[in-house]
C-alpha positions in Angstrom: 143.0 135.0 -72.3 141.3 134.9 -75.5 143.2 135.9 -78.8 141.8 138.7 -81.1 142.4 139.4 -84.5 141.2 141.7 -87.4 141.5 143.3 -90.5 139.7 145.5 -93.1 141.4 146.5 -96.1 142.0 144.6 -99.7 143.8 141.4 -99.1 142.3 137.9 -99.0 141.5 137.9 -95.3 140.9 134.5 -94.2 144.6 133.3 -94.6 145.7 136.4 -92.6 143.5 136.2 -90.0 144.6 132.7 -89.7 148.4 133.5 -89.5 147.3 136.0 -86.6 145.7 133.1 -85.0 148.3 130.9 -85.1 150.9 133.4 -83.4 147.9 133.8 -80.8 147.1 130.2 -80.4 149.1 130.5 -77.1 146.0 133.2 -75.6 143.5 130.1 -76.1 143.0 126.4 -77.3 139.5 125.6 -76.8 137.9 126.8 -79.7 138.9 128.4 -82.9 136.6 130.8 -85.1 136.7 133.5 -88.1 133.9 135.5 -89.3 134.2 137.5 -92.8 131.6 140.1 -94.2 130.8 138.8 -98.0 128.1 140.9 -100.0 126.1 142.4 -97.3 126.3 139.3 -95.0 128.2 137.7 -92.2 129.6 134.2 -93.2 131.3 132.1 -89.9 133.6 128.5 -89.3 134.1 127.6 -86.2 135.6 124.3 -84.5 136.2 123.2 -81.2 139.5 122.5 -80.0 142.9 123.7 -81.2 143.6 125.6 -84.8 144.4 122.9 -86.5 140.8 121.6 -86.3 139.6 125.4 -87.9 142.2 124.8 -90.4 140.6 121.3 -91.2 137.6 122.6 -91.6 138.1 125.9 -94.2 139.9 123.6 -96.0 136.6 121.6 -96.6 134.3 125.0 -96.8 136.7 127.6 -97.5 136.0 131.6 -97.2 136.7 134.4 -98.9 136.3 138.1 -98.3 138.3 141.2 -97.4 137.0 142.1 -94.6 137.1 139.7 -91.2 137.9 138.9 -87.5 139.6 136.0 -85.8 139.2 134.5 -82.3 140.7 131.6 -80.2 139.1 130.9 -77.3 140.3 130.7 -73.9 136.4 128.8 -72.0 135.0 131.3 -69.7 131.6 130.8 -70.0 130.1 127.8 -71.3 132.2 124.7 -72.0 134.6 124.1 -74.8 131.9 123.4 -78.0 131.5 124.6 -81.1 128.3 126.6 -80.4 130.2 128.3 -77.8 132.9 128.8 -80.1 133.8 132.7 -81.5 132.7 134.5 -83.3 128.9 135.1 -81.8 126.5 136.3 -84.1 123.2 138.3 -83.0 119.6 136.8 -83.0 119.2 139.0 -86.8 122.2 138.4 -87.8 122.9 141.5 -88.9 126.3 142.1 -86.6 129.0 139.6 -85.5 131.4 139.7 -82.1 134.8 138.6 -80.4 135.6 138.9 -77.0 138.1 138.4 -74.3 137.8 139.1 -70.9 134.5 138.3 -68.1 131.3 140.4 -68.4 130.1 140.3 -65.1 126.6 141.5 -65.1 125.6 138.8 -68.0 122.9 137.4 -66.7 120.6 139.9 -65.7 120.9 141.6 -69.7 119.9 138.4 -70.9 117.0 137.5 -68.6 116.0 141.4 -69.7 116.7 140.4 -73.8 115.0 137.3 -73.2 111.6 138.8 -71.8 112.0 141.0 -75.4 112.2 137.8 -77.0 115.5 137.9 -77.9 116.9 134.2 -78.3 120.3 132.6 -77.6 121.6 129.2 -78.9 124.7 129.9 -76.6 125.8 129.8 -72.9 128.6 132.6 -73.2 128.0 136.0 -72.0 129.5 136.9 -75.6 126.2 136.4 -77.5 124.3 138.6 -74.6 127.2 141.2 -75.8 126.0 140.9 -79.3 122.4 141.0 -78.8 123.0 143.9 -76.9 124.6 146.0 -79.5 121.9 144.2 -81.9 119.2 145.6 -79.8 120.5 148.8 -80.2 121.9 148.8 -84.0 119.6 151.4 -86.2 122.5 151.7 -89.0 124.9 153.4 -87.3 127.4 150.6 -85.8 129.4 152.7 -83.4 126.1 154.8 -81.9 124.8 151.4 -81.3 128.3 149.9 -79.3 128.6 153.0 -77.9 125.3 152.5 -76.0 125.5 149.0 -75.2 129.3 149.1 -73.6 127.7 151.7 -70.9 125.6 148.9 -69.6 128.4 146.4 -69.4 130.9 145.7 -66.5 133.8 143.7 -65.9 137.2 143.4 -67.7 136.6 142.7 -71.3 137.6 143.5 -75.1 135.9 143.2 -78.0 135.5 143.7 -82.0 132.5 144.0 -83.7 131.6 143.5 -87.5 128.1 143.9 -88.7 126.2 144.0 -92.4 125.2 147.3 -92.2 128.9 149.3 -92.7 132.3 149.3 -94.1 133.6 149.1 -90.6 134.9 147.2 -87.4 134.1 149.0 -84.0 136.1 147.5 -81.1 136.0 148.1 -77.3 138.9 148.3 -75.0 137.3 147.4 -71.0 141.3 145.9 -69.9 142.4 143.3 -71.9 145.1 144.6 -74.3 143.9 146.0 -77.9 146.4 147.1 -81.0 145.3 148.6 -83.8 148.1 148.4 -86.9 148.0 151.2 -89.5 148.7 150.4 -93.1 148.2 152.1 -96.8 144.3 151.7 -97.1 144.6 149.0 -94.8 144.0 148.3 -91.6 144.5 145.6 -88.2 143.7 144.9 -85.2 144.8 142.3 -82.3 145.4 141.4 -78.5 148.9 141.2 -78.8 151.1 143.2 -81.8 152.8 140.0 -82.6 150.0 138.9 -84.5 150.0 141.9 -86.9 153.6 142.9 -86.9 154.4 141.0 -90.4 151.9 143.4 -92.1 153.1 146.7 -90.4 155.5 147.9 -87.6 153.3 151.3 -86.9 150.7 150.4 -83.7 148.1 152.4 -81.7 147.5 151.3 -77.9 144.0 151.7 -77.1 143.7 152.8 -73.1 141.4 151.7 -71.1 137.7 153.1 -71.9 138.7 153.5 -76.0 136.3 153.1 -78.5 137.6 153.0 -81.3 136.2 152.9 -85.4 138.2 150.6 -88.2 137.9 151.5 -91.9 140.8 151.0 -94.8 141.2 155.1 -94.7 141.8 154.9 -91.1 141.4 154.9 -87.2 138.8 157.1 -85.5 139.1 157.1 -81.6 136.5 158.4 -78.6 137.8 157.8 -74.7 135.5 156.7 -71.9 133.6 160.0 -72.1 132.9 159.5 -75.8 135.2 162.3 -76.7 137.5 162.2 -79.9 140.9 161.6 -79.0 144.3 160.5 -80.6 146.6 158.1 -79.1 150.4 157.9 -79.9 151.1 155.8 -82.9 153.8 153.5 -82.0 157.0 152.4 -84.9 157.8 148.8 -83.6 161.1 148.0 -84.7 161.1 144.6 -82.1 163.7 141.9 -82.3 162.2 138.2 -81.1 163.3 139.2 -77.3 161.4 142.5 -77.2 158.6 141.0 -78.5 158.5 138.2 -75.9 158.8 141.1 -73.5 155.6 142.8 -75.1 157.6 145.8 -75.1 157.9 146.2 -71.6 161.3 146.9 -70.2 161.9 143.9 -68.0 160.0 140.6 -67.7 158.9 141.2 -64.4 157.1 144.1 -65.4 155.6 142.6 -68.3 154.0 139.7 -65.8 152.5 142.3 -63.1 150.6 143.8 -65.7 149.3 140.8 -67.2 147.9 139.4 -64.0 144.2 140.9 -64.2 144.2 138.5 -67.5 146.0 135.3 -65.9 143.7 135.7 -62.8 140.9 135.5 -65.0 142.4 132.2 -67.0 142.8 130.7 -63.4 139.3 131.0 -62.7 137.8 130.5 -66.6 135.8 127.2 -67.4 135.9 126.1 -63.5 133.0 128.4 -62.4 129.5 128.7 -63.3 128.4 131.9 -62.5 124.7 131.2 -62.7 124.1 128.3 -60.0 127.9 129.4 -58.0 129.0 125.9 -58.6 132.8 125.5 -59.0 134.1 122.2 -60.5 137.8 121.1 -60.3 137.5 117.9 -62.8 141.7 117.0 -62.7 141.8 117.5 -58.8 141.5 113.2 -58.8 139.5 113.0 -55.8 135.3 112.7 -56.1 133.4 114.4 -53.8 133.1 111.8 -51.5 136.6 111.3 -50.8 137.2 115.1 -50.4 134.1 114.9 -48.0 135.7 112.3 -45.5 139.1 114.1 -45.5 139.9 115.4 -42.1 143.2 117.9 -42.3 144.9 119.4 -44.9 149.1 119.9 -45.2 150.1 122.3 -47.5 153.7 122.1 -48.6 155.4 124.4 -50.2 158.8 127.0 -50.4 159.0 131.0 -50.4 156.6 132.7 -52.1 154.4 129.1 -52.8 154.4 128.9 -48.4 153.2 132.6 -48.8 150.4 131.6 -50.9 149.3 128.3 -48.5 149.4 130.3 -45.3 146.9 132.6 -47.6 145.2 128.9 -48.5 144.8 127.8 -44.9 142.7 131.0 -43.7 140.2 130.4 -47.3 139.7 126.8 -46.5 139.4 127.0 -42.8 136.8 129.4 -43.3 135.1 128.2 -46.5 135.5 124.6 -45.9 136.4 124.0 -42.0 139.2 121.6 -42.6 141.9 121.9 -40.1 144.7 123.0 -42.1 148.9 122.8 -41.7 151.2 125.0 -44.0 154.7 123.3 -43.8 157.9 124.6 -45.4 158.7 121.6 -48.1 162.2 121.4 -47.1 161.3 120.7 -43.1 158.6 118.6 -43.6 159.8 115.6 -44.0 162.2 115.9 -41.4 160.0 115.7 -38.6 157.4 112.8 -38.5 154.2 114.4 -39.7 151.1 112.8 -38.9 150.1 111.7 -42.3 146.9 109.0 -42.9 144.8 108.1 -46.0 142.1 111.3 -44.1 144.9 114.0 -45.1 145.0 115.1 -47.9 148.8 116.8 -49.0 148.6 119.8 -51.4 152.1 121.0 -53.0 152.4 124.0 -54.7 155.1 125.2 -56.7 154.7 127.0 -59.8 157.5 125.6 -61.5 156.6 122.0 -60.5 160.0 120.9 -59.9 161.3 122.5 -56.7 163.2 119.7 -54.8 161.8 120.4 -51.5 158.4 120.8 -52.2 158.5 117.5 -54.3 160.7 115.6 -51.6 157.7 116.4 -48.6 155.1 115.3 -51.3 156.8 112.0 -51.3 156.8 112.0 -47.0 153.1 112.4 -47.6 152.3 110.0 -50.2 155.1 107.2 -48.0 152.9 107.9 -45.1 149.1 107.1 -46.8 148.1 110.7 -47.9 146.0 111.7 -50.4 148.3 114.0 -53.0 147.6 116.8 -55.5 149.6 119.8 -56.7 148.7 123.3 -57.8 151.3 123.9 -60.7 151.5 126.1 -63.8 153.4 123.7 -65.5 151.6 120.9 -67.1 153.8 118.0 -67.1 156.1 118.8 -64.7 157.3 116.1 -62.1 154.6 117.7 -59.3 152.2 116.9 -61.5 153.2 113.5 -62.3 153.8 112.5 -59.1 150.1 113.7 -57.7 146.9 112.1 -58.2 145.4 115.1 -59.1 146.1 118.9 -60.3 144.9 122.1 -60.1 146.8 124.6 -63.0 147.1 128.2 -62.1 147.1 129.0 -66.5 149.1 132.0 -65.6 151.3 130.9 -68.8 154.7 131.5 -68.4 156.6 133.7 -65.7 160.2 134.6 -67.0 160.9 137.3 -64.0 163.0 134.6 -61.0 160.3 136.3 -58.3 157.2 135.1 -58.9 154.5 137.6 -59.2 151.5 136.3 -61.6 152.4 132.8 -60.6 151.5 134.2 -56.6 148.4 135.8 -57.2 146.9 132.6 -59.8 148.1 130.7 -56.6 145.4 132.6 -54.6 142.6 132.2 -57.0 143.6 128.7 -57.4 143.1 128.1 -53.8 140.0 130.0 -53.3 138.6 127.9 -56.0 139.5 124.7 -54.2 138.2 125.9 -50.6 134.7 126.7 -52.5 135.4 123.1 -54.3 135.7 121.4 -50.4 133.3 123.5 -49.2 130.4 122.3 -51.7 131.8 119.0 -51.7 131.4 118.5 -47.9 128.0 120.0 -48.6 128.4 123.4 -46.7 126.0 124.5 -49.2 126.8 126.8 -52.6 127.1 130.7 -52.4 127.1 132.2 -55.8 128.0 135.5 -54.0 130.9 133.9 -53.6 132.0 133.1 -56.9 130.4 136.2 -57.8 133.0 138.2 -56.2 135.6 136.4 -58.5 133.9 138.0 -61.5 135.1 141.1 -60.4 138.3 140.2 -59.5 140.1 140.3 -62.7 138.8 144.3 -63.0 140.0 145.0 -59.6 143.1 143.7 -60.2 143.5 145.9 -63.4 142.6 149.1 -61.5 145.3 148.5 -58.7 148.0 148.0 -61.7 147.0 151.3 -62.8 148.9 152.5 -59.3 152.0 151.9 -60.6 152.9 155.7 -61.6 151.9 156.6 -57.4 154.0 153.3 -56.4 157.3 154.9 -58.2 156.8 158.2 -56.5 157.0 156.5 -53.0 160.0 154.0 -54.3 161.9 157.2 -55.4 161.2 159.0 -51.9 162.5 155.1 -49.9 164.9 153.7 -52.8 167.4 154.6 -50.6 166.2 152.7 -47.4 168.0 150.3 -46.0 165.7 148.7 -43.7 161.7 147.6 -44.0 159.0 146.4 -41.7 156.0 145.5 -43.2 152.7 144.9 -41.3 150.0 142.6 -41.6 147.1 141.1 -39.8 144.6 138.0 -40.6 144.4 136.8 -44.2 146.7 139.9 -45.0 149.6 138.6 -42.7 150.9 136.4 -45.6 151.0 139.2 -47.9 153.5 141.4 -45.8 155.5 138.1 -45.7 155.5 138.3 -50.1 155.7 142.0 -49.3 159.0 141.7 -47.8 160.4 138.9 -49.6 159.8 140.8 -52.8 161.5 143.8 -51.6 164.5 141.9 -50.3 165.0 139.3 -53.6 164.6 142.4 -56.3 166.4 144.9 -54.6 168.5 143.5 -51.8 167.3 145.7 -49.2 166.7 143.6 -45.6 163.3 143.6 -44.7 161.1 141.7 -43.0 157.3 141.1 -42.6 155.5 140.7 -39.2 152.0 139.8 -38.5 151.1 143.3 -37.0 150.5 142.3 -33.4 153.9 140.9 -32.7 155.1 144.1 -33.3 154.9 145.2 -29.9 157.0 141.3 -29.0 160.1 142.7 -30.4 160.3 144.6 -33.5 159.3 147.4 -32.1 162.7 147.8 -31.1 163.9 148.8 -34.2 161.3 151.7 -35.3 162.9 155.1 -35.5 162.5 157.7 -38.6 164.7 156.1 -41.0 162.5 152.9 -40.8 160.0 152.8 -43.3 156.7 150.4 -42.3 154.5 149.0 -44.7 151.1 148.8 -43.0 148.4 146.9 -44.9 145.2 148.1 -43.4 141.8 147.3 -45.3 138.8 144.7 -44.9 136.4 145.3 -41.6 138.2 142.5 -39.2 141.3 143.9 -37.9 141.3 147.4 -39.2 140.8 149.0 -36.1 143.8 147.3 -34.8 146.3 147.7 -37.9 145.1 151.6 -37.3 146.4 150.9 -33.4 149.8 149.4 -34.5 150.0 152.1 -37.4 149.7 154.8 -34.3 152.7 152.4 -32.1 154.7 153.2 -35.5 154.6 156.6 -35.6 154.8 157.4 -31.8 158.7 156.1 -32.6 158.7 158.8 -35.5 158.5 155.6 -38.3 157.4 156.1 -41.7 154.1 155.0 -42.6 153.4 153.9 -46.4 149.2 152.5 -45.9 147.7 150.0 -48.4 144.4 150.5 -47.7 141.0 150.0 -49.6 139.4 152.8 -47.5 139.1 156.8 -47.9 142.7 158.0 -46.3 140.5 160.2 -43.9 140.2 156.9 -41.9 143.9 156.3 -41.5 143.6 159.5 -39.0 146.6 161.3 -40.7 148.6 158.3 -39.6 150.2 157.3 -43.4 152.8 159.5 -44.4 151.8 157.7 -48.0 148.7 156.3 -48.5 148.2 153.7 -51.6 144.6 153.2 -52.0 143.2 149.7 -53.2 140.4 148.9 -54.9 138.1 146.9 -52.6 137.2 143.4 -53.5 135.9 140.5 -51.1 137.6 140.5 -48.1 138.9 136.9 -49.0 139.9 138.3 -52.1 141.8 141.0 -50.8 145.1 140.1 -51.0 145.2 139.6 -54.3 144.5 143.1 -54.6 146.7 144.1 -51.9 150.4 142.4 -53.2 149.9 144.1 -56.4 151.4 147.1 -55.4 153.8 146.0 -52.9 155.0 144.1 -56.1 155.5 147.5 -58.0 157.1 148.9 -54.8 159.9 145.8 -54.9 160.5 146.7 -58.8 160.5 150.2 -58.8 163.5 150.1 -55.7 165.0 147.6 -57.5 165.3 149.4 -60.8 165.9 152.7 -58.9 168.9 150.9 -57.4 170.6 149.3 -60.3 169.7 145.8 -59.7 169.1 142.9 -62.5 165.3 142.6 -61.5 164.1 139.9 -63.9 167.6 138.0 -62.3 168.6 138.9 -59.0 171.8 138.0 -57.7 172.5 134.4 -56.0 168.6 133.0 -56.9 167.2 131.2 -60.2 163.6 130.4 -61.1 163.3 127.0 -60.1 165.6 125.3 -57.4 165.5 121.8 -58.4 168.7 120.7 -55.2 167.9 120.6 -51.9 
């Protein structure tokens, strides 16, 4: 989650852009760069590792201009360094770019620029983005992005400063842009924060923007290269709304930002070239994870959600026989635990009592122990061997829903991990589909306006069923769970052949069913349980990553998904079942970022 920054205007920028920086720092720690246009060419520092380095070194070779970007870097591709470091200038150095976010289709533009004897002293997909636009540049700056961002995809941002014009040209693909207007002045950034000091007046750019920086002003063209004008935004924010990004509640703040914490899961652990994945604080070699036998995951509400999503990606990826166990049963039964088991506990807060207390079971009985944790520190990770760290950054909102969905990546990541390291052989299709992910993610967030139409139509409800089969079972469990936490409305989630075992027996038309129907598996029979629903006149609402002709008129709503990986999926899939859970919830009056009777971490048993 790389931090941008930029201005153009009359003020020294180098000390401005480094104030932006530091109220970014958060967005990335690897590296540090600025980049400042001084009489007709580009000038750069850059240093590895946190700000304070960059600082170190401008104090040595200080820069001067007025017109400049900033970056800190979040690795994506390439390894913290220096010469991976933003900004990226082009082979002619005649242009200059910062970037956040994943190009996917990297590699084959650069084999392409390198047969046209295009060089790179880089291994980040960035400096393929600016010989790109290099390739392309023939004095007009914007002509030239304009052309190169058509042949791009993935989720990404960028800025762009070259030689050749009084101007910064900047990209919107996802991540978040601002643009602050001042008097013959200008700014840009990921996150207003960085920029609200200078001016409280902000433009949004929407996805597909690109968008033209001088001091007189902003010029804007959408994804079809028409002009447009977005809203300018007065930004009167005390320190709360600007935690909140000025979303309304917490928890909606963190659904949108999971296309960008998905990606930070994933970022530095992947090489996308070879499809290697490398886990280096896991604490176990490749040897050791080659002679384990079975895995126990441990773990409490929406963290056992996540596991019983783990145990069908390493079954499959890996073959490792794999238990899911609640933490707070565990260790009252007498699990059988050697040094051939390895016990994973995940808790995104790293301190849930019952999670930690079967951990210790584990370890008592000779088992291997790591953690997956967003929290760095915490007692889970202290207590482990090892660690895998979702980055999702911090989750305010008492459900869980960016923590969740790192969770998943985070454990797809460690079944490719076992699966390499027991020498199942390496698949970059697989990590290929994780490129994509992030984008995916982005595009089923954009469902949020057909979400609220259906909550308004079932806020009302006082009953759910939801409906899963397969990988997707899990996710009608965090379906439900969500619905019932933010909105206290009882509902529960079945996998979708035990239907028929029981619940069944509850169907009628005031009983709304959630059916989650996509992949190629078990669709046909999701569409079979769909049709047992409605021949007891019950409501269908259909997540579904297929045309709505397939459903056979059997959704009374249909919310359709963008299609990822099957094994990816659910990440996909909960996004809008977490929108459905918020929408009720607000709908119905209730405290959504804290419900009644539950708090964020529950550290008793």
């Amino acid at each position: 989650m790389c931090g941008i920054v930029g201005y153009i205007g009359e003020r020294e920028v180098v000390p401005l852009l480094m104030e932006g920086l530091r109220r970014l720092e958060y967005r990335g720690y690897d590296s540090a760069g600025v980049v400042v246009r001084i009489n007709g060419h580009l000038d750069t520092r850059k240093a590895e590792g946190k700000l304070d380095r960059l600082v170190e070194k401008l104090a040595r070779q200080p820069l001067a201009g007025r017109y400049g970007l900033g970056h800190t870097r979040w690795a994506t591709h390439g390894p913290p360094s220096e010469r991976n470091a933003h900004p990226m200038v082009d082979m002619k150095r005649q242009l200059a770019v910062i970037h956040n976010g994943i190009v996917e289709n990297f590699l084959p533009i650069k084999k392409r620029l390198q047969n046209e004897d295009w060089t790179f002293t880089s291994d980040t997909d960035t400096e393929v983005v600016a010989n790109l636009i290099s390739s392309y540049l023939n004095g007009d700056l914007r002509a030239a992005v304009e052309r190169a961002r058509r042949e791009l995809a993935g989720l990404f941002a960028f800025a762009v400063l070259s030689t050749h014009e009084d101007a910064i040209v900047m990209v919107r693909s996802g991540p978040p842009l601002a643009v602050g207007l001042g008097h013959d002045e200008q700014f840009l950034a990921s996150d207003p924060s960085a920029i609200l000091p200078y001016t409280k007046d902000v433009v949004f750019l929407e996805n597909g923007d690109l968008a033209r920086l001088t001091r007189q002003g902003l010029e804007i063209w959408d994804r079809d290269s028409q002009p447009i004008t977005r809203a300018t935004h007065r930004l009167n924010w005390d320190p709360i709304q600007i935690e909140k990004g000025g979303y309304k509640h917490f928890m909606a703040k963190e659904i949108h930002e999971q296309p960008q914490a998905i990606q930070d899961t994933f970022a530095g652990r992947v090489d996308f070239a070879t499809g290697e994945v490398e886990l280096d604080s896991l604490g176990l070699s490749r040897e050791e994870l080659a002679g384990l036998e079975r895995i126990h995951i441990l773990a409490c509400g929406t963290s056992l959600h996540a596991g019983l999503v783990g145990k069908f990606l390493i079954e499959e990826l890996a073959r490792i026989p794999v238990e899911v166990d609640f933490g707070s049963e565990y260790r009252y039964r007498d699990p059988i635990v050697d040094s051939r088991v390895l016990a994973l506990g995940i808790t995104q807060s790293g301190e849930t009592a019952d999670t930690l207390s079967a951990m210790e079971a584990a370890r008592e009985r000779g088992g291997r122990l790591i953690t997956l944790c967003n929290v760095p520190g915490s007692q889970a990770t202290r207590v482990s061997e090892g660690v895998i760290y979702t980055h999702a950054g911090p989750e305010i909102g008492v459900a869980s829903t960016k923590a969740f969905t790192t969770q998943l990546v985070a454990l797809y990541l460690l079944a490719l991990h076992l699966r390499q390291a027991r020498g199942l052989g390496v698949d970059p299709a697989l990590t290929a589909a994780l490129a994509h992910l992030p984008q995916a993610v982005d595009e089923a967030v954009q469902l949020e306006e057909q979400v609220e139409e259906i909550a308004r139509r079932y806020c009302r409800s006082e009953n759910f069923l939801y409906l899963g089969r397969g990988i997707n079972y899990p996710i009608a469990l965090e379906g439900a769970l969500k619905l019932k936490e933010i909105s206290y409305i009882h509902a529960e989630g079945y996998t979708a052949g035990e239907m028929k075992h029981g619940p069944i027996a509850l169907i009628d038309e005031e009983m709304p069913v959630v059916a989650i129907a996509t992949g190629e598996r078990v669709f046909d029979k999701v569409i079979s349980n769909m049709q047992e629903v409605k021949a007891r006149d019950g409501r269908v609402i259909a997540i579904t990553d297929r045309d709505p002709a397939e459903l056979g008129g059997l959704a009374d709503q249909v919310v359709r998904a963008p299609r990822v990986s099957e094994l990816l999926q659910p990440v996909v899939n909960v996004v809008p079942l977490q929108f459905l859970a918020y929408a009720i919830g607000v709908r119905r009056g209730c405290d959504v970022d804290q419900p009644r009777n539950l708090a964020k971490s529950v550290t008793v048993e």
